[in-house]
N, CA and C atoms as a LAMMPS dump frame, in Angstrom:
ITEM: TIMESTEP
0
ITEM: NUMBER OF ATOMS
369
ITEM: BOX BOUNDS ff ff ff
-5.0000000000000000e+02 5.0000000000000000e+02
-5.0000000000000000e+02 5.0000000000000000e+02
-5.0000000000000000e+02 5.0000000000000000e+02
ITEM: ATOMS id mol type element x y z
1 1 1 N 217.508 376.1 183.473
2 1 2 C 218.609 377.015 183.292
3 1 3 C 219.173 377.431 184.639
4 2 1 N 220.245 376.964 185.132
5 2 2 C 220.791 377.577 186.304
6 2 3 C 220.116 377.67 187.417
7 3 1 N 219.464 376.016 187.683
8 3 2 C 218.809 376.642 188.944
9 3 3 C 217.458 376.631 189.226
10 4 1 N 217.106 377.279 187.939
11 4 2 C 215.907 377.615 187.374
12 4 3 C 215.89 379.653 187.74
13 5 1 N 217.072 380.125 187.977
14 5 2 C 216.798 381.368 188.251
15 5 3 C 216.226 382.444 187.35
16 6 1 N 216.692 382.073 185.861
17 6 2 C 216.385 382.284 184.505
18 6 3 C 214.872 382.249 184.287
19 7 1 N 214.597 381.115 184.699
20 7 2 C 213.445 380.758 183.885
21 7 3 C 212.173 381.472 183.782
22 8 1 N 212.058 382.272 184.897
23 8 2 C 211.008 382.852 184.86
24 8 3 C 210.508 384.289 183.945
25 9 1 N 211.469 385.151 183.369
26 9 2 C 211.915 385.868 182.748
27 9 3 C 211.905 385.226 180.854
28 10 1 N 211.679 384.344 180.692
29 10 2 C 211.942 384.087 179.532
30 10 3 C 210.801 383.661 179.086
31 11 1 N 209.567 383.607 179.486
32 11 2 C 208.472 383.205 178.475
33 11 3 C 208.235 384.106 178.385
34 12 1 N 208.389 385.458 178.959
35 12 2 C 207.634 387.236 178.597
36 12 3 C 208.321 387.604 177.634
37 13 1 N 209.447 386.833 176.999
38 13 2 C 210.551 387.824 176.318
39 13 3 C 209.707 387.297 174.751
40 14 1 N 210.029 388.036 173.696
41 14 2 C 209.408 387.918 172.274
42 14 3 C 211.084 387.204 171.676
43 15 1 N 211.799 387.903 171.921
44 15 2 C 213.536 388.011 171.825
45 15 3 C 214.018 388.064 172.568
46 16 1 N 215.33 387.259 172.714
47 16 2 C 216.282 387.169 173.557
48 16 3 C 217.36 387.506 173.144
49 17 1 N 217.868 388.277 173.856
50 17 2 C 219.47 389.1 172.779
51 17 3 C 220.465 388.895 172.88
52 18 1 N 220.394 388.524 174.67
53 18 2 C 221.828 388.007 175.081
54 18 3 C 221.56 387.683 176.76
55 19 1 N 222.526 387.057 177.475
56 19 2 C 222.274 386.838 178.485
57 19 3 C 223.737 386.869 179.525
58 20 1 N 223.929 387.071 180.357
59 20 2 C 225.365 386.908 181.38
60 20 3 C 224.971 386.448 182.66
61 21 1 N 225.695 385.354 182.545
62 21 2 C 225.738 384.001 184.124
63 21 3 C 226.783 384.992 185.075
64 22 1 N 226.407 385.276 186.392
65 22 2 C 227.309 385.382 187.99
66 22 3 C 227.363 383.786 187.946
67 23 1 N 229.017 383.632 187.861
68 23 2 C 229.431 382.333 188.609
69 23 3 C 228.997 382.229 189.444
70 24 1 N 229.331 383.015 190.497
71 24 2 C 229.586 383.238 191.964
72 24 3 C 227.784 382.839 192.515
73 25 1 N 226.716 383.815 192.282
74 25 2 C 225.446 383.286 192.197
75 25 3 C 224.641 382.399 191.55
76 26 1 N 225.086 382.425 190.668
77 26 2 C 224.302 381.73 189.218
78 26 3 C 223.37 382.345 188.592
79 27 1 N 222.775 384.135 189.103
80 27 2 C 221.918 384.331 188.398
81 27 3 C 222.201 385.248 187.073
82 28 1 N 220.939 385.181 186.205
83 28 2 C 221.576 385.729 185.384
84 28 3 C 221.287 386.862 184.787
85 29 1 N 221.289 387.934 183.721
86 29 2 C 220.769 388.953 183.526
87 29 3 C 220.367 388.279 181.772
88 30 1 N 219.112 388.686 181.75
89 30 2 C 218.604 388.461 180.234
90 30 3 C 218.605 389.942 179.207
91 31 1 N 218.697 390.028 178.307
92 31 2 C 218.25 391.098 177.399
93 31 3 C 217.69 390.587 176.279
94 32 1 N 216.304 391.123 176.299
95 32 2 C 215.213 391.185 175.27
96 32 3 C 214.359 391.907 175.245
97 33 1 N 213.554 391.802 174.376
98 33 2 C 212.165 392.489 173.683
99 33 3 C 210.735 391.583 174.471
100 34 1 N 209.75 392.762 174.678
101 34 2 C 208.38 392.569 175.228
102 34 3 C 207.753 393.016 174.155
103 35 1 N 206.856 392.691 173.804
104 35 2 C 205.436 392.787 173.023
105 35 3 C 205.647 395.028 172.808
106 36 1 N 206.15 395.569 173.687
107 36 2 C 205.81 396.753 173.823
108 36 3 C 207.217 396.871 173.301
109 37 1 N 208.174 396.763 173.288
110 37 2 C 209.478 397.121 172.702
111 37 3 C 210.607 397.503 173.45
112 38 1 N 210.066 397.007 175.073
113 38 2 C 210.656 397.798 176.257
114 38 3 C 212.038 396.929 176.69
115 39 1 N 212.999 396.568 177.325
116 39 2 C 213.95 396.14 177.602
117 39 3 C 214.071 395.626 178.808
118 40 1 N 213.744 394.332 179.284
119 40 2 C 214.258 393.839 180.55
120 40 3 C 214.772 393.161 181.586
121 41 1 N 215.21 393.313 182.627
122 41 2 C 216.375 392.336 183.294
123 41 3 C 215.763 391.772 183.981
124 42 1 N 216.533 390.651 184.511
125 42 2 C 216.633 389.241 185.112
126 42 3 C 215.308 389.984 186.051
127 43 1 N 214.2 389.248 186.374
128 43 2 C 213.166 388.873 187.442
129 43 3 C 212.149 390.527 187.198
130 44 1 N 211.934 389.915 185.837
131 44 2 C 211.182 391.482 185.167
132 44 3 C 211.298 392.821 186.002
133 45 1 N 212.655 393.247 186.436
134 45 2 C 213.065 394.75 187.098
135 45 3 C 213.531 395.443 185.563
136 46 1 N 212.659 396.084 185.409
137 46 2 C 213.151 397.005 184.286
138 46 3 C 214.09 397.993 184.757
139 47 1 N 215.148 398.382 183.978
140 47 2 C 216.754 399.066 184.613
141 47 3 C 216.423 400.377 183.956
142 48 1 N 216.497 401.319 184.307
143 48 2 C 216.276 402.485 184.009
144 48 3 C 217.757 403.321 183.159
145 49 1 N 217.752 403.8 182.249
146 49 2 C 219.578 404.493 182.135
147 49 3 C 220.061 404.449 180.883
148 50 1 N 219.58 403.43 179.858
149 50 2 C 219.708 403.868 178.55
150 50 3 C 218.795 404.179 177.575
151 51 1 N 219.294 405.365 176.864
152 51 2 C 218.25 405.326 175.542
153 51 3 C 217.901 405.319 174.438
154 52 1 N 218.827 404.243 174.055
155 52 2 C 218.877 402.792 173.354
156 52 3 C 218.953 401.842 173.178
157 53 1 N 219.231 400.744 172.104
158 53 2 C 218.937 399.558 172.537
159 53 3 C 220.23 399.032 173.296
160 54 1 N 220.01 397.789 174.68
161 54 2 C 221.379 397.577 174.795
162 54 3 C 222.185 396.381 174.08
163 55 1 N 223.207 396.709 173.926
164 55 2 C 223.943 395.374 173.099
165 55 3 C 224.84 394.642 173.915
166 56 1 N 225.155 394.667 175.099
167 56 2 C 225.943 393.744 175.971
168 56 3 C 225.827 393.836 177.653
169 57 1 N 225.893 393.329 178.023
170 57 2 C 225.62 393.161 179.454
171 57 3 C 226.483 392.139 179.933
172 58 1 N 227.554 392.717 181.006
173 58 2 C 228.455 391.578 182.048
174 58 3 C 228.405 391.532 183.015
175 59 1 N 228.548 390.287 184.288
176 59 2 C 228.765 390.49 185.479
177 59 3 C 230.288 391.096 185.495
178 60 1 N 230.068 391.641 186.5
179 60 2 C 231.692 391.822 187.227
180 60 3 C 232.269 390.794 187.732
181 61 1 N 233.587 390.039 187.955
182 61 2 C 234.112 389.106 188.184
183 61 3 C 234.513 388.752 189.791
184 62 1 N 234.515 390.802 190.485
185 62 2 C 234.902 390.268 191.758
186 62 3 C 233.4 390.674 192.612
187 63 1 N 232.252 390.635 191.8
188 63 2 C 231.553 391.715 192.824
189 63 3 C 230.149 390.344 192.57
190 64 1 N 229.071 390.315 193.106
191 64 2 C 228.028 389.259 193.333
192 64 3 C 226.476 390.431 192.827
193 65 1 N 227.06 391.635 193.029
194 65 2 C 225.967 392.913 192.731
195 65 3 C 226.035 393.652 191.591
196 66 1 N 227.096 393.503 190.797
197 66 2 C 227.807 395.204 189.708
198 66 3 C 227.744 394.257 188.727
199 67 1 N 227.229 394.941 187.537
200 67 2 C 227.447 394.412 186.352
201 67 3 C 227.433 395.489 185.208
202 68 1 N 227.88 395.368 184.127
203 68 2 C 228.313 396.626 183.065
204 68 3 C 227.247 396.501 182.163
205 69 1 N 226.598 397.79 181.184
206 69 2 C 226.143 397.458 180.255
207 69 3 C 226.499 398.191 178.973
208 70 1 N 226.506 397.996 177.805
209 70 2 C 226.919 398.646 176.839
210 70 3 C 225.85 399.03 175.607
211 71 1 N 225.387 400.223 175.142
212 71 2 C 224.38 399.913 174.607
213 71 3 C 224.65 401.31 173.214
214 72 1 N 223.427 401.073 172.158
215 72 2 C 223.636 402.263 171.349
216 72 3 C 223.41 403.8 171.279
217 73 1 N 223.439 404.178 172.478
218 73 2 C 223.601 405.304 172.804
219 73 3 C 225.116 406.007 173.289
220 74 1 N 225.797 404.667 173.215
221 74 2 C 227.033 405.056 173.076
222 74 3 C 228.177 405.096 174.489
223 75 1 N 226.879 404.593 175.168
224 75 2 C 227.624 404.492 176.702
225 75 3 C 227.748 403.594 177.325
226 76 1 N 228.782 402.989 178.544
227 76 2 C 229.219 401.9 179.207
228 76 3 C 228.59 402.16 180.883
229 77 1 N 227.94 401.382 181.282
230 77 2 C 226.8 401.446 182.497
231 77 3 C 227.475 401.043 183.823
232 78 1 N 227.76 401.327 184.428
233 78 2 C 227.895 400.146 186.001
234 78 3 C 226.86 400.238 186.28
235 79 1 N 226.171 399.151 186.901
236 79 2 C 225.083 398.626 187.698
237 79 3 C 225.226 398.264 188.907
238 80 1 N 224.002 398.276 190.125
239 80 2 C 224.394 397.507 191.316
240 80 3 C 223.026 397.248 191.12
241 81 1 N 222.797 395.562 191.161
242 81 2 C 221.512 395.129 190.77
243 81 3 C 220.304 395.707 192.163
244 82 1 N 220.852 395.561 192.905
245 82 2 C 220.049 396.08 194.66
246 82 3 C 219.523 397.182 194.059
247 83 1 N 219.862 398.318 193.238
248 83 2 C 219.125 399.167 192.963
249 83 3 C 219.323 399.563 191.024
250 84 1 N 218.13 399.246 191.02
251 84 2 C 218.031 398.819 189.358
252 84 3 C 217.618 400.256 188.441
253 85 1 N 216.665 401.138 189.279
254 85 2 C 216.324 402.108 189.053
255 85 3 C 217.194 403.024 188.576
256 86 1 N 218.541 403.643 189.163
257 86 2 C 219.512 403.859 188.974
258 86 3 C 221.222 403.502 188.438
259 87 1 N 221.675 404.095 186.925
260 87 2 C 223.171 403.096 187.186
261 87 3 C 224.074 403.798 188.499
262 88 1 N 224.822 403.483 188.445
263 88 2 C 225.901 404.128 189.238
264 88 3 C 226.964 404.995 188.644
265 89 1 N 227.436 404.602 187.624
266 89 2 C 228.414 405.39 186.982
267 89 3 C 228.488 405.382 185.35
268 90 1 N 228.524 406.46 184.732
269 90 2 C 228.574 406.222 183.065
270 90 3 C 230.502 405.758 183.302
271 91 1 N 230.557 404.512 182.597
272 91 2 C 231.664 404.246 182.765
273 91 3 C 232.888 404.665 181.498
274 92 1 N 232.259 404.757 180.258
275 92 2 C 232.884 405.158 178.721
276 92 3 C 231.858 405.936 177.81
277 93 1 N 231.648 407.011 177.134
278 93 2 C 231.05 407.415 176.318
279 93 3 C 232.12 407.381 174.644
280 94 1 N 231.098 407.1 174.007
281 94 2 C 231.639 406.546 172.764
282 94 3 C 231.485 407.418 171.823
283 95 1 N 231.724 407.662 171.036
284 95 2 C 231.141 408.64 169.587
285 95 3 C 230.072 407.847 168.988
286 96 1 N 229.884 406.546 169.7
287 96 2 C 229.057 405.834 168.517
288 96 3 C 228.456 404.443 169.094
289 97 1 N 227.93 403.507 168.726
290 97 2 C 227.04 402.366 169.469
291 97 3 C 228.416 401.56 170.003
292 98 1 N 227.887 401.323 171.698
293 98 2 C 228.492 400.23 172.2
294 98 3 C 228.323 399 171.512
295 99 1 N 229.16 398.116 170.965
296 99 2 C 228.558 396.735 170.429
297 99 3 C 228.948 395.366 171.565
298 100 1 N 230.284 395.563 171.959
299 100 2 C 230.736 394.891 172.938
300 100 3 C 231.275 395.304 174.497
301 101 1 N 231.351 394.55 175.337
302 101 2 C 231.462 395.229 176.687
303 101 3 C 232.013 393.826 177.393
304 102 1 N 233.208 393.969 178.73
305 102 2 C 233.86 392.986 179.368
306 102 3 C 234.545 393.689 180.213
307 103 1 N 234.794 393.084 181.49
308 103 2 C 235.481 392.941 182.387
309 103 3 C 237.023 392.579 182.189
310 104 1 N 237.911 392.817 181.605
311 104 2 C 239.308 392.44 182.098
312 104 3 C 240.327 391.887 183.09
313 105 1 N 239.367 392.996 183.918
314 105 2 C 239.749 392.1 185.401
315 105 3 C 238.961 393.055 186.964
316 106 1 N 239.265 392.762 187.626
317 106 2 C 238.104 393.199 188.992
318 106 3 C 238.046 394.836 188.862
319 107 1 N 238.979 395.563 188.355
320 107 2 C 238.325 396.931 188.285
321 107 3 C 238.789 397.499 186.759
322 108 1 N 238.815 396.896 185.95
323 108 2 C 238.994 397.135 184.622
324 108 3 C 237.907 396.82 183.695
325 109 1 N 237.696 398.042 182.774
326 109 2 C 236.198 397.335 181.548
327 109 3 C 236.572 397.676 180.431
328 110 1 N 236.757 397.037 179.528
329 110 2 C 236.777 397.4 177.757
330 110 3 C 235.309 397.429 177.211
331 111 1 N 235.134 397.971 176.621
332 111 2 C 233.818 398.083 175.639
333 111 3 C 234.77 398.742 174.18
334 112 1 N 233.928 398.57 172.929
335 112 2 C 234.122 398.878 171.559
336 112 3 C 232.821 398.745 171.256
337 113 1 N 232.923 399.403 169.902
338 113 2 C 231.695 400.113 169.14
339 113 3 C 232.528 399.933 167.612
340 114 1 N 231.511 400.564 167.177
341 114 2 C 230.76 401.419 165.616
342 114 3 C 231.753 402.249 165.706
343 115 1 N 232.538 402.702 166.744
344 115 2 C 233.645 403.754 166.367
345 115 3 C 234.82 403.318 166.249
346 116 1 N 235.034 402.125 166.254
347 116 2 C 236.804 401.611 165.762
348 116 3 C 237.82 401.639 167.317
349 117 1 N 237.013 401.888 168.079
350 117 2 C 238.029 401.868 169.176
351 117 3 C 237.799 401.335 170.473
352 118 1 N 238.261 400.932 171.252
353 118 2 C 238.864 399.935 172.451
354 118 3 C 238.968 401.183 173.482
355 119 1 N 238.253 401.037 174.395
356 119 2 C 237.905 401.922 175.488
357 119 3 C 238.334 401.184 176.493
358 120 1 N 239.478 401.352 177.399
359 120 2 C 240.045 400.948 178.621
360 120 3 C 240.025 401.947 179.831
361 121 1 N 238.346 401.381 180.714
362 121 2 C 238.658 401.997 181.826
363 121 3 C 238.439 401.545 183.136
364 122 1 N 239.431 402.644 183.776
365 122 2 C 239.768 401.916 185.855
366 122 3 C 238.187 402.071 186.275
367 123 1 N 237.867 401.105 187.263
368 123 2 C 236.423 401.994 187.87
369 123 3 C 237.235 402.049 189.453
């Protein structure tokens, strides 16, 4: 898979939920399930910031570090993978589960949910 940057991350997973390729690097971010029920990213760094499950995860298009996540707690994540511990910014709060999440373009993110609506925001 890419390299093999993937690969190491994926025999721990029980489930795999979804995954997002950096062109630009090739690496990628995984989302799944561990034996314990816990959630984690690319090169087993568990990301600290939601608390629920997540349902989408993107790279950013102009950045090699930032990536978005969207999850059922209802909120839209920026990330800077260098520091995983922390997001950087709640980017959309929802009334209701993030289901989808994307980039538009280098400083633009849509996410939608469970609430019927299309969230457009600048970062």
């Amino acid at each position: 898979m890419m390299g093999g940057h993937c690969c190491g991350i994926l025999g721990a997973l029980n489930l795999i939920l979804m995954l997002s390729v950096n062109k630009k690097t090739k690496y990628c971010v995984v989302i799944g399930t561990v034996k314990t029920g816990k959630q984690w990213y690319q090169r087993r760094v568990r990301v600290i910031g939601h608390d629920l499950w997540v349902s989408c995860v993107k790279w950013s298009p102009s950045s090699e570090v930032e990536l978005i996540s969207g999850s059922y707690d209802g909120r839209t994540l920026l990330w800077d993978i260098r520091s995983p511990k922390s997001y950087l910014n709640v980017i959309s709060k929802q009334e209701d589960k993030v289901l989808c999440c994307d980039w538009n373009s280098k400083n633009r993110v849509a996410s939608g949910g469970a609430d019927s609506k299309l969230h457009l925001t600048n970062i």
